[in-house]
N, C-alpha and C positions, 0 to 999 in steps of 0.2 A: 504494500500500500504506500505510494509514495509521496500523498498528500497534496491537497491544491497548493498552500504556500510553498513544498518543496519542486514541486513541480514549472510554477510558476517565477519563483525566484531563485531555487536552490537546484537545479537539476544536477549538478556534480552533485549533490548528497546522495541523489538516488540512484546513478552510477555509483559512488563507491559503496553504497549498501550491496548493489550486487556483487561486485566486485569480489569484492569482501565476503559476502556467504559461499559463492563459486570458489574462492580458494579455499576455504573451509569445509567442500565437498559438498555443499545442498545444490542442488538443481531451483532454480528460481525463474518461475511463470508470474508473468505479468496481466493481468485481466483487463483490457483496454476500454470496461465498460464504465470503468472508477471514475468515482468525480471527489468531488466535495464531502465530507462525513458529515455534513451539517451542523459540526459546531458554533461556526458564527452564528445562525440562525437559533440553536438552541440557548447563546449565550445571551442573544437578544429579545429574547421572550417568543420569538418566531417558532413554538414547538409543532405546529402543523407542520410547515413547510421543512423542518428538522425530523418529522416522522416520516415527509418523503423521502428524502434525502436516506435515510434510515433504511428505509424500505429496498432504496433504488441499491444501496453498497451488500445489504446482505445479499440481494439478488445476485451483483457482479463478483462477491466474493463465494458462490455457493458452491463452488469443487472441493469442499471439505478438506481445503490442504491449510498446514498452517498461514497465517498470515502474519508478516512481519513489517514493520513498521518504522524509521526512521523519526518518529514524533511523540513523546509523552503523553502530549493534548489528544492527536487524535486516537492513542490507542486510549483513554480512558474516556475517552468520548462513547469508541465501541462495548469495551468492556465496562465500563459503570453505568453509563446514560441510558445505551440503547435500549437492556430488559427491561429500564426503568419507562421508557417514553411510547413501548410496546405494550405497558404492562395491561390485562386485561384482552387484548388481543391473544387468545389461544394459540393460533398458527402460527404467525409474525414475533409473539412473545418468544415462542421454540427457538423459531429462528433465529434470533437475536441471541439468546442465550448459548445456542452454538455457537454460533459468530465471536463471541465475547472471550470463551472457554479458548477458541482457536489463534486470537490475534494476543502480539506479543511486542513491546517494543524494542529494540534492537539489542540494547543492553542486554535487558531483560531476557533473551531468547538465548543472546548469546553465553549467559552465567547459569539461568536455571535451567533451560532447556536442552543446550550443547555442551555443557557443564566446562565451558574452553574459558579460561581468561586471558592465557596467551597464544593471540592469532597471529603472530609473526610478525608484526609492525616494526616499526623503526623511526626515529624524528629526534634529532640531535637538535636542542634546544629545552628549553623552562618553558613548561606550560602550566598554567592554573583553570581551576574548573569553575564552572556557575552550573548549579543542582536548576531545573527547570522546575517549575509549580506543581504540575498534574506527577511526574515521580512520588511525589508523597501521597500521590492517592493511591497508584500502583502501589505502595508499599516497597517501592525502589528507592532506598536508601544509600547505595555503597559502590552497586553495579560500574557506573560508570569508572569509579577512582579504579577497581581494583581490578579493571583493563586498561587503564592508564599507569598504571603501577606495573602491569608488566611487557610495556613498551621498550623497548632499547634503545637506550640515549636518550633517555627524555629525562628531566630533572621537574616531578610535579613541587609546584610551589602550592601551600594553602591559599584562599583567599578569605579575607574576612569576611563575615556574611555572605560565605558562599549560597549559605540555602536563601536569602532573602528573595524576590520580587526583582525581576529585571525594569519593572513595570510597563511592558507591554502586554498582558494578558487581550489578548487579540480584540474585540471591540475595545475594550477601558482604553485604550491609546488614543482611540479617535474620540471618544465622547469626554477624555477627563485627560487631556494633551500637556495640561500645566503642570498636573500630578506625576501623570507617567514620564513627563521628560526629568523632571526632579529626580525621580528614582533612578533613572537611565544615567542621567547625571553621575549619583551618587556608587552607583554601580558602577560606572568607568573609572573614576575615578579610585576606586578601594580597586580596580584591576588596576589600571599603572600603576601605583603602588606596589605591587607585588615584584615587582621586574621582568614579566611575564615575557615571552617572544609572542606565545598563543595563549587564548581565552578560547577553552574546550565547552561545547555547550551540545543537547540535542535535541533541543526543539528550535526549527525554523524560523519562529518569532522573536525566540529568543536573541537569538543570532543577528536578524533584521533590526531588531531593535537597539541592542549590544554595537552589533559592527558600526551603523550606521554614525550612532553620537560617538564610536572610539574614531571614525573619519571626520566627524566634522569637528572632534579636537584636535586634529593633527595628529593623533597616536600613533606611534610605530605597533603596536599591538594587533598580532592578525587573529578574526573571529573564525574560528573553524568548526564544522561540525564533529562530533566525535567517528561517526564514519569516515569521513574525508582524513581522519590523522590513523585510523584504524587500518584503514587499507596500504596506507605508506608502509613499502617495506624496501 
């Protein structure tokens, strides 16, 4: 699943997602019916048109293989929202609750599911990590450090308030812009501080929101997805 935002602004992400599962022996199909998961529409109160949307990715996803994800947001959009925005719906509920069981995001797939923390990587430089929002609802906690932990050549720095709020939570940026740029702010900021070469993150938004104010400060700091440093070997 390689998401509207990744899609539309990140398509390196979604190459090196596959990249990266192909050297680690999975076979990865692409279902060319995927769209949008309907989070933005669900985050905006739009739950009808987020029950389409709903409707429409169980469909495209329904070859019962797993599904993997490059996004925090949208796989807990699949796995927490959807039985919930189905619920009531007998047939559709099923559905979704399959769907939920089967989608994984990348980290995640790659520590609980393939049980690999080291996938051969390599990136000679300092990076520091920012923890994305929707991980704590997954109950991903650790996943991403401790394949970053055994990258060669890398040197992870902490970051203060790693787990905070980038503050783009995908509409909150456009409807509360003075807020979310303050935090964006406050977040670039506590990254240069670290000495960082790269600020490791894997959610799309995150990134977008992240890279864009560490360019409009001048930073030498590059945002990178955690697939895109995963697949360097």
């Amino acid at each position: 699943m390689v998401t509207c935002l990744g899609d539309a602004f990140f398509p390196g992400v979604g190459v090196a997602t596959v990249r990266l599962l192909r050297r680690l022996g999975i076979a990865v199909d692409f279902p060319k019916a995927q769209t949008c998961c309907g989070q933005p529409h669900f985050n905006s109160g739009y739950h009808d048109l987020a029950r389409d949307l709903a409707r429409h990715t169980i469909a495209a996803f329904a070859n019962g293989q797993t599904v993997v994800t490059p996004s925090g947001s949208c796989a807990a959009m699949v796995k927490l929202e959807y039985p919930e925005l189905l619920h009531g719906d007998l047939v559709w509920q099923a559905r979704a609750e399959d769907l939920a069981r089967r989608t994984f995001e990348l980290s995640d797939f790659l520590i609980n599911v393939l049980k690999v923390e080291d996938v051969g990587a390599r990136f000679d430089g300092r990076v520091t990590y920012h923890m994305a929002c929707h991980l704590r609802g997954l109950g991903l906690h650790s996943e991403p450090q401790r394949l970053l932990g055994k990258v060669r050549g890398l040197e992870l720095v902490p970051l203060e308030r790693f787990d905070e709020c980038c503050g783009f939570g995908g509409s909150f940026a456009v409807r509360y812009p003075g807020i979310s740029g303050a935090m964006v702010q406050d977040k670039s900021a506590l990254i240069e501080k670290t000495g960082a070469d790269a600020v490791v993150a894997t959610d799309a938004g995150c990134l977008m929101n992240i890279g864009g104010c560490l360019r409009r400060r001048g930073s030498k700091v590059q945002a990178m997805h955690l697939a895109e440093l995963l697949q360097l070997t």
